[in-house]
SEVO-985351 format. One record per residue: residue in three letters; x, y, z of N, C-alpha, C in turn; residue number from 1. Coordinates in nm, 2 decimals, always signed. Example, Ala and Ser with C-alpha at 12.3 -4.5 7.8 and 13.67 -1.06 7.14 Angstrom:
<recs>
rec residuo: ALA, n.X: +1.32, n.Y: -0.57, n.Z: +0.78, ca.X: +1.23, ca.Y: -0.45, ca.Z: +0.78, c.X: +1.32, c.Y: -0.33, c.Z: +0.78, num: 1
rec residuo: SER, n.X: +1.28, n.Y: -0.22, n.Z: +0.71, ca.X: +1.37, ca.Y: -0.11, ca.Z: +0.71, c.X: +1.29, c.Y: +0.00, c.Z: +0.79, num: 2
</recs>
This chain:
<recs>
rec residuo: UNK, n.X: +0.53, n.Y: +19.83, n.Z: -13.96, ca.X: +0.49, ca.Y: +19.95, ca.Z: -14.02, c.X: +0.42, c.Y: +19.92, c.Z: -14.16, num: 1
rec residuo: UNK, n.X: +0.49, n.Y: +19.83, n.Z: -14.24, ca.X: +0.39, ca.Y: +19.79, ca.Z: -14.39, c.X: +0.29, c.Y: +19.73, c.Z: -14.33, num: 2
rec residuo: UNK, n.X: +0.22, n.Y: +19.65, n.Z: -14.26, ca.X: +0.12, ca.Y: +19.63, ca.Z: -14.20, c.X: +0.00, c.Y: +19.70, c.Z: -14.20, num: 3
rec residuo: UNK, n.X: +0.05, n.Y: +19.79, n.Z: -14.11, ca.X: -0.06, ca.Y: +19.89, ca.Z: -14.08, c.X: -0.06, c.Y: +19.98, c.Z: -14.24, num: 4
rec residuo: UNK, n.X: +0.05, n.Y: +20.04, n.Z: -14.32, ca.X: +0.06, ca.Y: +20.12, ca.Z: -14.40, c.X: -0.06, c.Y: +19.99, c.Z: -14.50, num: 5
rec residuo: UNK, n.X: -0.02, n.Y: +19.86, n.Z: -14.57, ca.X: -0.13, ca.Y: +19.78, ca.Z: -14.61, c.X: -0.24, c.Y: +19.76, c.Z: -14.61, num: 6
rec residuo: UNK, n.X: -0.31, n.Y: +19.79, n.Z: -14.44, ca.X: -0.43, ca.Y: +19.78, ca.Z: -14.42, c.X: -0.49, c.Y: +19.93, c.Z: -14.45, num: 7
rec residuo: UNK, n.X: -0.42, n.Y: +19.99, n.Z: -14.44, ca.X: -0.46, ca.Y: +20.16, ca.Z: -14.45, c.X: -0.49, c.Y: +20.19, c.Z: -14.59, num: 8
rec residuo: UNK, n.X: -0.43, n.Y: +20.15, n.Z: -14.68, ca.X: -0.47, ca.Y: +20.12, ca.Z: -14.84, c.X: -0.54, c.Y: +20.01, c.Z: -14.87, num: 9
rec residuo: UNK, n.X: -0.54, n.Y: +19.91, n.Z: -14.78, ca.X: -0.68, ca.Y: +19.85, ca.Z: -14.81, c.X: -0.78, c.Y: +19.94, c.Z: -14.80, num: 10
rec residuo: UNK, n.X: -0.83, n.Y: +19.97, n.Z: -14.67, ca.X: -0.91, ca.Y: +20.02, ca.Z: -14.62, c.X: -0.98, c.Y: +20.14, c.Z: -14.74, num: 11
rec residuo: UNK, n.X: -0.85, n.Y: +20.20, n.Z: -14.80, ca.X: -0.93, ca.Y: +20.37, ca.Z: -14.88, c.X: -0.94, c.Y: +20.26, c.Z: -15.04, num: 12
rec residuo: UNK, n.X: -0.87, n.Y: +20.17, n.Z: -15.09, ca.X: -0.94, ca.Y: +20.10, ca.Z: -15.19, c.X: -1.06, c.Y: +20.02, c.Z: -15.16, num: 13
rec residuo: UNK, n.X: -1.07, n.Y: +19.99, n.Z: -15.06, ca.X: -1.25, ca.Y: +19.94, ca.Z: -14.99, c.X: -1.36, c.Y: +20.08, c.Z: -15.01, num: 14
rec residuo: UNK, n.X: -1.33, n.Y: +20.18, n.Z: -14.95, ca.X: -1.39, ca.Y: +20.29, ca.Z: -14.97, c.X: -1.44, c.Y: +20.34, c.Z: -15.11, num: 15
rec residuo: UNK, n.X: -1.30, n.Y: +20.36, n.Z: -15.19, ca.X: -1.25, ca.Y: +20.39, ca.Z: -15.35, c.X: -1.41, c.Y: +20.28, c.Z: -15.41, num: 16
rec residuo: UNK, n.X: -1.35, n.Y: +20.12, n.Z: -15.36, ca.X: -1.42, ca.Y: +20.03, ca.Z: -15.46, c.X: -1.59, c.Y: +20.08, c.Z: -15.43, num: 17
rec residuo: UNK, n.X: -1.68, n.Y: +20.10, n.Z: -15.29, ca.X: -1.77, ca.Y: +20.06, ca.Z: -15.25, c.X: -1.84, c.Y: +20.19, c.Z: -15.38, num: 18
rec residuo: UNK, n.X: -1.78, n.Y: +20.32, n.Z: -15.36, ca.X: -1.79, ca.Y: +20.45, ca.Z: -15.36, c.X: -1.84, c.Y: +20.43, c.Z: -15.54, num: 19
rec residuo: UNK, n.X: -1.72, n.Y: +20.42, n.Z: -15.65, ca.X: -1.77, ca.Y: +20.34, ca.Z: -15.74, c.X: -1.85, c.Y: +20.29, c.Z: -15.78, num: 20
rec residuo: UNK, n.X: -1.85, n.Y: +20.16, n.Z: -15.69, ca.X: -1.99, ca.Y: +20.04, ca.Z: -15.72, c.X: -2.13, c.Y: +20.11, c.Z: -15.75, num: 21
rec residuo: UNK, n.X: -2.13, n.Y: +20.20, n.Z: -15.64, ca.X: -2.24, ca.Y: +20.28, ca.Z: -15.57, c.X: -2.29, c.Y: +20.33, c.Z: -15.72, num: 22
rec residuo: UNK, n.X: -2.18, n.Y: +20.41, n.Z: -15.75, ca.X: -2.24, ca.Y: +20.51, ca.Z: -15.88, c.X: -2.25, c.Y: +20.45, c.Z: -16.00, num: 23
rec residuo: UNK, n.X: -2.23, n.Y: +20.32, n.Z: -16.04, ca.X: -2.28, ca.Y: +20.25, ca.Z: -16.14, c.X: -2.38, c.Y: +20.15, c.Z: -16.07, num: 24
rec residuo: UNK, n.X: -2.43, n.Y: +20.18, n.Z: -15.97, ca.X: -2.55, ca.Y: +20.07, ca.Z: -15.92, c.X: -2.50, c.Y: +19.90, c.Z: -15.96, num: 25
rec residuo: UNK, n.X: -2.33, n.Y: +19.94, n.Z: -15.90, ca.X: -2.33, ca.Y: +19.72, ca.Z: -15.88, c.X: -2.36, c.Y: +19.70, c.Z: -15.76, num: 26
rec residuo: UNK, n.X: -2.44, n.Y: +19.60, n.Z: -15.79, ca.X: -2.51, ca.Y: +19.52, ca.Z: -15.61, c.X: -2.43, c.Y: +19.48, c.Z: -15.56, num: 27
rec residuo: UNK, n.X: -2.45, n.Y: +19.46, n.Z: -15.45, ca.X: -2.39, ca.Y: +19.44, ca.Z: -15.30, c.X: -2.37, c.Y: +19.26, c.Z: -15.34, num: 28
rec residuo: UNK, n.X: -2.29, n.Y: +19.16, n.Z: -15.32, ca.X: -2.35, ca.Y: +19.01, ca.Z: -15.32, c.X: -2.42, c.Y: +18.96, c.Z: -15.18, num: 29
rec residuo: UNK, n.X: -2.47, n.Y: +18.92, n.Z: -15.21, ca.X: -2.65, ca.Y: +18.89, ca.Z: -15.15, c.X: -2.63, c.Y: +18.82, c.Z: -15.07, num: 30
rec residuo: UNK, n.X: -2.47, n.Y: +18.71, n.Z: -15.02, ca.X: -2.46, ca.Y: +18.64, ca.Z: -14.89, c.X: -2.43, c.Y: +18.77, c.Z: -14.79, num: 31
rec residuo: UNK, n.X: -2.38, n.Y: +18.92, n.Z: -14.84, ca.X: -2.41, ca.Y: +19.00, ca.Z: -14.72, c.X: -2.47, c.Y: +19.10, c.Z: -14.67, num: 32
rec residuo: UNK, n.X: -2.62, n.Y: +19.11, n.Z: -14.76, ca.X: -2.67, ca.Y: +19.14, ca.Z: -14.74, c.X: -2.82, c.Y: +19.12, c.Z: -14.62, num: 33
rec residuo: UNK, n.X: -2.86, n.Y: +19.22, n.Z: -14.57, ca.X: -2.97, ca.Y: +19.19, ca.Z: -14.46, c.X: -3.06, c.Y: +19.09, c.Z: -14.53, num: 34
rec residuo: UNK, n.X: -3.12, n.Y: +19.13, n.Z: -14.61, ca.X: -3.22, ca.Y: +19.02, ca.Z: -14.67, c.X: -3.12, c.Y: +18.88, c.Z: -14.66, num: 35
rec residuo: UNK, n.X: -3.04, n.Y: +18.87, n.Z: -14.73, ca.X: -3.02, ca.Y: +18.70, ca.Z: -14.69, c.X: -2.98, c.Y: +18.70, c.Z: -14.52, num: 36
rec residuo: UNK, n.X: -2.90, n.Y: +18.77, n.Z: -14.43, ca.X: -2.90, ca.Y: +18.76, ca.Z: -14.30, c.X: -3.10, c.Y: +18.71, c.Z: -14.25, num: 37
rec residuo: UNK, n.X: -3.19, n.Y: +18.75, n.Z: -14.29, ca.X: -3.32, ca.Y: +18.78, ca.Z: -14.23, c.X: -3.36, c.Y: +18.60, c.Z: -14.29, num: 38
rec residuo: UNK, n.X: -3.29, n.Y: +18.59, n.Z: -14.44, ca.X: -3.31, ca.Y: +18.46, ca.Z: -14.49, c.X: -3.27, c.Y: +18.34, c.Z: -14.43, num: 39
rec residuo: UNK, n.X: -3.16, n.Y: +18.37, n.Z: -14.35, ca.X: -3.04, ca.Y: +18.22, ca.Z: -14.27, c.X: -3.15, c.Y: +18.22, c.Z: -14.18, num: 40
rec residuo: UNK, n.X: -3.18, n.Y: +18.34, n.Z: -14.09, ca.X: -3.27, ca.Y: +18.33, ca.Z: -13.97, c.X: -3.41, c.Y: +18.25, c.Z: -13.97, num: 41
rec residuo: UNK, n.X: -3.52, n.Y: +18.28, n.Z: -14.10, ca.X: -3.55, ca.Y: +18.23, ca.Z: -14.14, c.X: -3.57, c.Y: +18.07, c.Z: -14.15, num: 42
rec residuo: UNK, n.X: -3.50, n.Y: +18.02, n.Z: -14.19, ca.X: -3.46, ca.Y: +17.91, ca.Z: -14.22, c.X: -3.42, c.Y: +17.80, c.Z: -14.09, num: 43
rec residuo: UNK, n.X: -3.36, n.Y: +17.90, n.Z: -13.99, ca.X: -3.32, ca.Y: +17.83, ca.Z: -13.87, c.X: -3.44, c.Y: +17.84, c.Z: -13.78, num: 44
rec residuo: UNK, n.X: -3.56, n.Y: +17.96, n.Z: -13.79, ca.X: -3.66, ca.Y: +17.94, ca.Z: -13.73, c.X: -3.79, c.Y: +17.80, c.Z: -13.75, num: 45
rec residuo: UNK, n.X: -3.74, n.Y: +17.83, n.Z: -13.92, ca.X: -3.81, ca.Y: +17.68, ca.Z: -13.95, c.X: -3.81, c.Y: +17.61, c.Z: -13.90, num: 46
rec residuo: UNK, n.X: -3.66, n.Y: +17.51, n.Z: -13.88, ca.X: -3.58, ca.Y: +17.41, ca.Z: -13.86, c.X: -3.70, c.Y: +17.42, c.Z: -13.69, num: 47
rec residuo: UNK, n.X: -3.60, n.Y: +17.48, n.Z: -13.59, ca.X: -3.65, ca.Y: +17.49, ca.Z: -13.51, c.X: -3.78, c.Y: +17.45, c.Z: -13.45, num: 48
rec residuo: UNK, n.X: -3.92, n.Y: +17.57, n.Z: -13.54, ca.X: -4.02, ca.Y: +17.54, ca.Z: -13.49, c.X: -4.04, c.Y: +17.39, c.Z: -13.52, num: 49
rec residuo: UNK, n.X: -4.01, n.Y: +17.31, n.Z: -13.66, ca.X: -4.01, ca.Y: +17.16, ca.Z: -13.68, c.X: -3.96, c.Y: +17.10, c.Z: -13.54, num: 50
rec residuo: UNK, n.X: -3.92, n.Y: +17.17, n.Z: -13.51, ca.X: -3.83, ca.Y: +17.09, ca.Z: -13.36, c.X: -3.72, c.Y: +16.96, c.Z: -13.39, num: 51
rec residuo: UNK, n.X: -3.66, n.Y: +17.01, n.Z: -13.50, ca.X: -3.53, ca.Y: +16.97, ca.Z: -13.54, c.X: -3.41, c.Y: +16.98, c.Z: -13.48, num: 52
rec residuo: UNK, n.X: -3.31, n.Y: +16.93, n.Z: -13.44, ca.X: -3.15, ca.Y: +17.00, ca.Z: -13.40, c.X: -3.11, c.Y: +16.95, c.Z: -13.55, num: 53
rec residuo: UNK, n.X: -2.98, n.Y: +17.08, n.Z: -13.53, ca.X: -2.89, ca.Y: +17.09, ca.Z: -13.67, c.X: -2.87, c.Y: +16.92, c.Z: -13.74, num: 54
rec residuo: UNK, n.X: -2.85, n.Y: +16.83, n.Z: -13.59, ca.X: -2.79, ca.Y: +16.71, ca.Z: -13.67, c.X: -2.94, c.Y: +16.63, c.Z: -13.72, num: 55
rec residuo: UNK, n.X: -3.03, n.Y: +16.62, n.Z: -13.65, ca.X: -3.14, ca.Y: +16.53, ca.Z: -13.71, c.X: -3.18, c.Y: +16.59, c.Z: -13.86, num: 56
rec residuo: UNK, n.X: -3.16, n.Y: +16.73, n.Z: -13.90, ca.X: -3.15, ca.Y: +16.79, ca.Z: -14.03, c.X: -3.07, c.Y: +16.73, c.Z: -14.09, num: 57
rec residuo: UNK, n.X: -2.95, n.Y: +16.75, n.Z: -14.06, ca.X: -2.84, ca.Y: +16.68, ca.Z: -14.15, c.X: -2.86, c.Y: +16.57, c.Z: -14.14, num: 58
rec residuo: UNK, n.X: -2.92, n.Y: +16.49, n.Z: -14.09, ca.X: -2.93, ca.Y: +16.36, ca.Z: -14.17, c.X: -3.04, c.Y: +16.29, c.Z: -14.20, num: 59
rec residuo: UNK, n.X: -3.15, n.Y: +16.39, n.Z: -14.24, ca.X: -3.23, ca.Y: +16.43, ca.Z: -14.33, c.X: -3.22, c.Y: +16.44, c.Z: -14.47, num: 60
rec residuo: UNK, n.X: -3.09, n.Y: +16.53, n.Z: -14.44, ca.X: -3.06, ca.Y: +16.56, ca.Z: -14.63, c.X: -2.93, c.Y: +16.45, c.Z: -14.60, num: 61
rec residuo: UNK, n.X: -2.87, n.Y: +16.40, n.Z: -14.49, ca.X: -2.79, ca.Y: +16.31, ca.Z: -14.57, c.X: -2.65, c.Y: +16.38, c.Z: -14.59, num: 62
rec residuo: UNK, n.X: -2.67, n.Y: +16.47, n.Z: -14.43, ca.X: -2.53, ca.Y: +16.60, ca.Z: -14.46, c.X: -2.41, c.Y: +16.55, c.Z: -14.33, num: 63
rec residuo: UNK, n.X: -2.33, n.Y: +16.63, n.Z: -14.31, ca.X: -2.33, ca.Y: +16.67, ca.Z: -14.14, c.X: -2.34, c.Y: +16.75, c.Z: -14.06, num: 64
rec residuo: UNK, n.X: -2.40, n.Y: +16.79, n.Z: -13.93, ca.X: -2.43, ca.Y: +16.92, ca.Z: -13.89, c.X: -2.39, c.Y: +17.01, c.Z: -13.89, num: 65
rec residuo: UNK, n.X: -2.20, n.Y: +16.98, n.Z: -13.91, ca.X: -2.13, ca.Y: +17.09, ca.Z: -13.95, c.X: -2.18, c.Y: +17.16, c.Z: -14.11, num: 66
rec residuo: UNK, n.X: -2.27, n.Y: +17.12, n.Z: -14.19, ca.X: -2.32, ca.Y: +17.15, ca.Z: -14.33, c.X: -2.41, c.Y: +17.21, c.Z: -14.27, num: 67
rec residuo: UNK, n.X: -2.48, n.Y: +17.19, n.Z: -14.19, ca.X: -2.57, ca.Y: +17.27, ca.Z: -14.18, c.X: -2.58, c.Y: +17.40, c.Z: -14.07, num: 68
rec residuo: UNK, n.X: -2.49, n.Y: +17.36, n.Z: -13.98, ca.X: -2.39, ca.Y: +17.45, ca.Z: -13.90, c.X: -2.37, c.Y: +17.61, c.Z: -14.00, num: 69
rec residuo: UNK, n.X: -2.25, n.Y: +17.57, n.Z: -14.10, ca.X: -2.23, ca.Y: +17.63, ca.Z: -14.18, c.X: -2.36, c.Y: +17.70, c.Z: -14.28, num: 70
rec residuo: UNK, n.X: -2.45, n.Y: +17.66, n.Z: -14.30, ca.X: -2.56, ca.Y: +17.72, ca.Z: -14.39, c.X: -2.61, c.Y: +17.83, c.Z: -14.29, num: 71
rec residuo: UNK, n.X: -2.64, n.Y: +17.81, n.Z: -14.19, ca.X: -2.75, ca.Y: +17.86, ca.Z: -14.13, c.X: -2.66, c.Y: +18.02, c.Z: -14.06, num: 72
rec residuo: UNK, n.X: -2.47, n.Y: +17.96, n.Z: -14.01, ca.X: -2.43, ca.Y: +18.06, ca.Z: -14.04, c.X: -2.42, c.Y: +18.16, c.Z: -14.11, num: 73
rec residuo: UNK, n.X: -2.41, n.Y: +18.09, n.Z: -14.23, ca.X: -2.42, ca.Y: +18.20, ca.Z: -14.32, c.X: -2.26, c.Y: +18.15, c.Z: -14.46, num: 74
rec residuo: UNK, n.X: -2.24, n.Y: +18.09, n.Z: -14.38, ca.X: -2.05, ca.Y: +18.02, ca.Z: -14.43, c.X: -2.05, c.Y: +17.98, c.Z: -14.59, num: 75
rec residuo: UNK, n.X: -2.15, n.Y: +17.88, n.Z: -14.57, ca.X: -2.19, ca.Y: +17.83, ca.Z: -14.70, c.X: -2.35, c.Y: +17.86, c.Z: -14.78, num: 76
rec residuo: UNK, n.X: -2.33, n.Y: +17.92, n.Z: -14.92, ca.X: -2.42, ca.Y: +17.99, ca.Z: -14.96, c.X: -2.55, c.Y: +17.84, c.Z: -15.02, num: 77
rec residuo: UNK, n.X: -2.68, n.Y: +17.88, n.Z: -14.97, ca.X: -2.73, ca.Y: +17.80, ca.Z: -15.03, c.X: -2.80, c.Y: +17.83, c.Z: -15.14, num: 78
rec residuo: UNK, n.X: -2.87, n.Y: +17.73, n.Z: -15.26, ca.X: -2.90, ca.Y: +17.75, ca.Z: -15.39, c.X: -3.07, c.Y: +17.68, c.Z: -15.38, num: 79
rec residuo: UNK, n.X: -3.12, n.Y: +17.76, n.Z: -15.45, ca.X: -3.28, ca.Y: +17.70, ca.Z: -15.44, c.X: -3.29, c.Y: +17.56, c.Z: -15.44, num: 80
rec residuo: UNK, n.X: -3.21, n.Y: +17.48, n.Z: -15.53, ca.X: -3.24, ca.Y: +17.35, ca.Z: -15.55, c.X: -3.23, c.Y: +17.25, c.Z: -15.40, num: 81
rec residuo: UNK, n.X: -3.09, n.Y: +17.33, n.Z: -15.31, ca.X: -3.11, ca.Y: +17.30, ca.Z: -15.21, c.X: -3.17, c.Y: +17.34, c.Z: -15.07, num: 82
rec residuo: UNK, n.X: -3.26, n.Y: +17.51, n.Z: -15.11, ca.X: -3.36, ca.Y: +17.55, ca.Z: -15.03, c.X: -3.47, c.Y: +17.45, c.Z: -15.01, num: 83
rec residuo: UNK, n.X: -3.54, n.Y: +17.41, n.Z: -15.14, ca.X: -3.62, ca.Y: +17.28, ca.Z: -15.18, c.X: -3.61, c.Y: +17.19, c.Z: -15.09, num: 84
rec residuo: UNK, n.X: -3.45, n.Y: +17.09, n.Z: -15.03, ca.X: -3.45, ca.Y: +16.98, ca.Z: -15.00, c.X: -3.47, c.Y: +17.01, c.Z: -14.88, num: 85
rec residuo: UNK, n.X: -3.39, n.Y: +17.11, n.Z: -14.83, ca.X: -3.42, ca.Y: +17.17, ca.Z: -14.65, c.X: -3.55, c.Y: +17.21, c.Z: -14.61, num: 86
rec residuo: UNK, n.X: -3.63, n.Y: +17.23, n.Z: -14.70, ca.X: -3.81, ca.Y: +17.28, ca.Z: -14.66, c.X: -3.86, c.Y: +17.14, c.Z: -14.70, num: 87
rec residuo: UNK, n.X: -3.82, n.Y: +17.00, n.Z: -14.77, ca.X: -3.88, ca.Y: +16.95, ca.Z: -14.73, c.X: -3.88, c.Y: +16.84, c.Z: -14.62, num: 88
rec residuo: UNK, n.X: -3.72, n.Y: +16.84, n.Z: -14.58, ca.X: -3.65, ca.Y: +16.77, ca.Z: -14.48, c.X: -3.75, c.Y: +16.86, c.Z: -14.32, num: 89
rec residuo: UNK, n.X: -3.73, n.Y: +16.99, n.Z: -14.34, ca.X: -3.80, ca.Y: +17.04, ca.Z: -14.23, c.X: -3.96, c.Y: +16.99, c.Z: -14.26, num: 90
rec residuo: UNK, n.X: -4.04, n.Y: +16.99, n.Z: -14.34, ca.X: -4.20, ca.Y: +16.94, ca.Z: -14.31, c.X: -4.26, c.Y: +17.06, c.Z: -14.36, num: 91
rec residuo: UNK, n.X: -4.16, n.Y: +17.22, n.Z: -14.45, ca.X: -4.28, ca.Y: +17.29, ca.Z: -14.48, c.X: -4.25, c.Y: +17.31, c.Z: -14.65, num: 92
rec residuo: UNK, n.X: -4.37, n.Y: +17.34, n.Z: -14.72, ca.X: -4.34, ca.Y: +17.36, ca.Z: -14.84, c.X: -4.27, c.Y: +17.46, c.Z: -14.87, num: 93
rec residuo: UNK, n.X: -4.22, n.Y: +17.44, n.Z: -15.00, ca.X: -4.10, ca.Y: +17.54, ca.Z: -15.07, c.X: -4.19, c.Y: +17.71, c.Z: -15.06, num: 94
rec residuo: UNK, n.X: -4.29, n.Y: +17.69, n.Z: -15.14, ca.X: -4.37, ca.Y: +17.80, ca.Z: -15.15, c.X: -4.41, c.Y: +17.91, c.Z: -14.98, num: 95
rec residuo: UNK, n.X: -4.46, n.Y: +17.79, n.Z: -14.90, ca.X: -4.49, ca.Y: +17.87, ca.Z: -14.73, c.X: -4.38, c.Y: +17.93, c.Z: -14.72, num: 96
rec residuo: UNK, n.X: -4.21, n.Y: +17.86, n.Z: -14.73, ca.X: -4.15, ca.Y: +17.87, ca.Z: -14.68, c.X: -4.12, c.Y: +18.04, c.Z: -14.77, num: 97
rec residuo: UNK, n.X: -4.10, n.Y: +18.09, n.Z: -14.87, ca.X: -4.10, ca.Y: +18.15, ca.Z: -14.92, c.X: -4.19, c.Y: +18.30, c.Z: -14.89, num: 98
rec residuo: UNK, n.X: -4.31, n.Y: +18.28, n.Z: -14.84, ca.X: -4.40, ca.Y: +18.37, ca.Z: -14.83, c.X: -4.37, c.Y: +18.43, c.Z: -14.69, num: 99
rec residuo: UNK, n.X: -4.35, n.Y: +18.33, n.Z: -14.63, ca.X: -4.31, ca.Y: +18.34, ca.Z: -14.45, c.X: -4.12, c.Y: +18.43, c.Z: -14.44, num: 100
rec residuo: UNK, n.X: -4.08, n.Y: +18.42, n.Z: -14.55, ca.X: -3.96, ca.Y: +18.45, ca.Z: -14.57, c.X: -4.01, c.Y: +18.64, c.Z: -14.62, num: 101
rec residuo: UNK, n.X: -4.05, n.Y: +18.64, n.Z: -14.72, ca.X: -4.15, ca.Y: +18.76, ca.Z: -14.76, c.X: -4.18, c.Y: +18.83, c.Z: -14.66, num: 102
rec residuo: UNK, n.X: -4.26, n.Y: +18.78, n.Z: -14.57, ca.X: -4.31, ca.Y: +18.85, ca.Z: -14.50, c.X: -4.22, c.Y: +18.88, c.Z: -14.33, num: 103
rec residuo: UNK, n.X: -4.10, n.Y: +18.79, n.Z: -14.34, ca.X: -4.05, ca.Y: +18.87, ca.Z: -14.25, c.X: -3.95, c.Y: +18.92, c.Z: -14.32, num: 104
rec residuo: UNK, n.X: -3.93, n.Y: +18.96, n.Z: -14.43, ca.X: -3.87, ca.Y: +19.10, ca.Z: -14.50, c.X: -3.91, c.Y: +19.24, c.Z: -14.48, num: 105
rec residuo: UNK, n.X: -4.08, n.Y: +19.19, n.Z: -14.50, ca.X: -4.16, ca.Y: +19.35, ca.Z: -14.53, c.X: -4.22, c.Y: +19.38, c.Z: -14.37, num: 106
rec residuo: UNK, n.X: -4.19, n.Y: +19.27, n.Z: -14.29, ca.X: -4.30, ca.Y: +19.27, ca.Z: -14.18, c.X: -4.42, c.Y: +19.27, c.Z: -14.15, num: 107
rec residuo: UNK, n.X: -4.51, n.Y: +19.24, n.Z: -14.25, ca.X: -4.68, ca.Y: +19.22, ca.Z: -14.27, c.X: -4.64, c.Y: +19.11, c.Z: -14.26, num: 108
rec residuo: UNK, n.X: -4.75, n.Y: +19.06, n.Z: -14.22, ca.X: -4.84, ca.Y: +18.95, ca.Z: -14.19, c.X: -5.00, c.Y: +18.96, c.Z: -14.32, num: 109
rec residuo: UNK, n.X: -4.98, n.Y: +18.84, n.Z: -14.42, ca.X: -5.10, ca.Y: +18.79, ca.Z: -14.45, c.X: -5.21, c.Y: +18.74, c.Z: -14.44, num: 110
rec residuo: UNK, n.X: -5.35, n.Y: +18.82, n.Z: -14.42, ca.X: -5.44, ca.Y: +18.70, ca.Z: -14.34, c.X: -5.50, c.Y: +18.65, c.Z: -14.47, num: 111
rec residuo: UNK, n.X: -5.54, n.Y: +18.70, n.Z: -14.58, ca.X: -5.60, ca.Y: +18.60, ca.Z: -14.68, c.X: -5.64, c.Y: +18.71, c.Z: -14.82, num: 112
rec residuo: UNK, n.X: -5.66, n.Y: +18.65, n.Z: -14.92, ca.X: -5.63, ca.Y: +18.67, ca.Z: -15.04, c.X: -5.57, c.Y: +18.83, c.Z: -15.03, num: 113
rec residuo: UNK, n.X: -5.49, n.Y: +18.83, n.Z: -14.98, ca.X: -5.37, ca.Y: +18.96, ca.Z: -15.03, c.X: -5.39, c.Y: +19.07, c.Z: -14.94, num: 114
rec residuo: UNK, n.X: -5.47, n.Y: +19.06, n.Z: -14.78, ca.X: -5.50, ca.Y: +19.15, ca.Z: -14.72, c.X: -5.35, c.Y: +19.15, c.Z: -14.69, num: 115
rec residuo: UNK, n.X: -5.35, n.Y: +19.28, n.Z: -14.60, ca.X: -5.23, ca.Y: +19.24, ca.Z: -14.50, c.X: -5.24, c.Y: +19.33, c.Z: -14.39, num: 116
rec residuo: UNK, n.X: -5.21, n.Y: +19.25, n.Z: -14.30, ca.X: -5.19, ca.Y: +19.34, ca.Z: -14.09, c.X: -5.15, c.Y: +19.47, c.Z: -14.16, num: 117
</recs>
């Protein structure tokens, strides 16, 4: 019975906190947010189209697949400096990788100086 009674007051201070947050506009953190979900994806699409498996990445950067396992899950958060080494272990630059990331946010497609589909 404290169990369930525990989770049950979790639950309305989950509520309480979100409810809150909301009305002073604190952000959400960004490992759970869709945009970084669309970002892991992203990233694994890269890997992929390179025609990489998790392990020939990881030892690329010199990791273990389980490191990269975990990134792509989502487990472990990654930091630009190491977005950098993964775009260039994969073959695409930081910047493509970034625009291509952009644009499967907004879902346009760029054909050239700023048009868009």
């Amino acid at each position: 019975m404290h169990r369930a009674l525990f989770f049950a007051d979790s639950r309305c201070w989950t509520i309480l906190k979100t409810t809150i947050d909301s009305w002073y506009g604190v952000m959400e953190k960004s490992i759970f947010t869709r945009d970084y979900a669309v970002f892991l994806s992203q990233l694994r699409v890269e890997r992929e189209k390179a025609g990489l498996t998790q392990a020939e990445l990881a030892e690329r950067l010199n990791q273990t697949q389980s490191f990269i396992s975990k990134c792509e899950r989502g487990e472990r958060r990654i930091d630009v400096v190491e977005l950098r080494a993964f775009c260039q272990a994969i073959g695409i630059s930081y910047t493509e990788f970034v625009i291509r990331f952009e644009r499967s946010l907004t879902g346009k497609h760029r054909i050239s100086g700023g048009e868009k589909l």
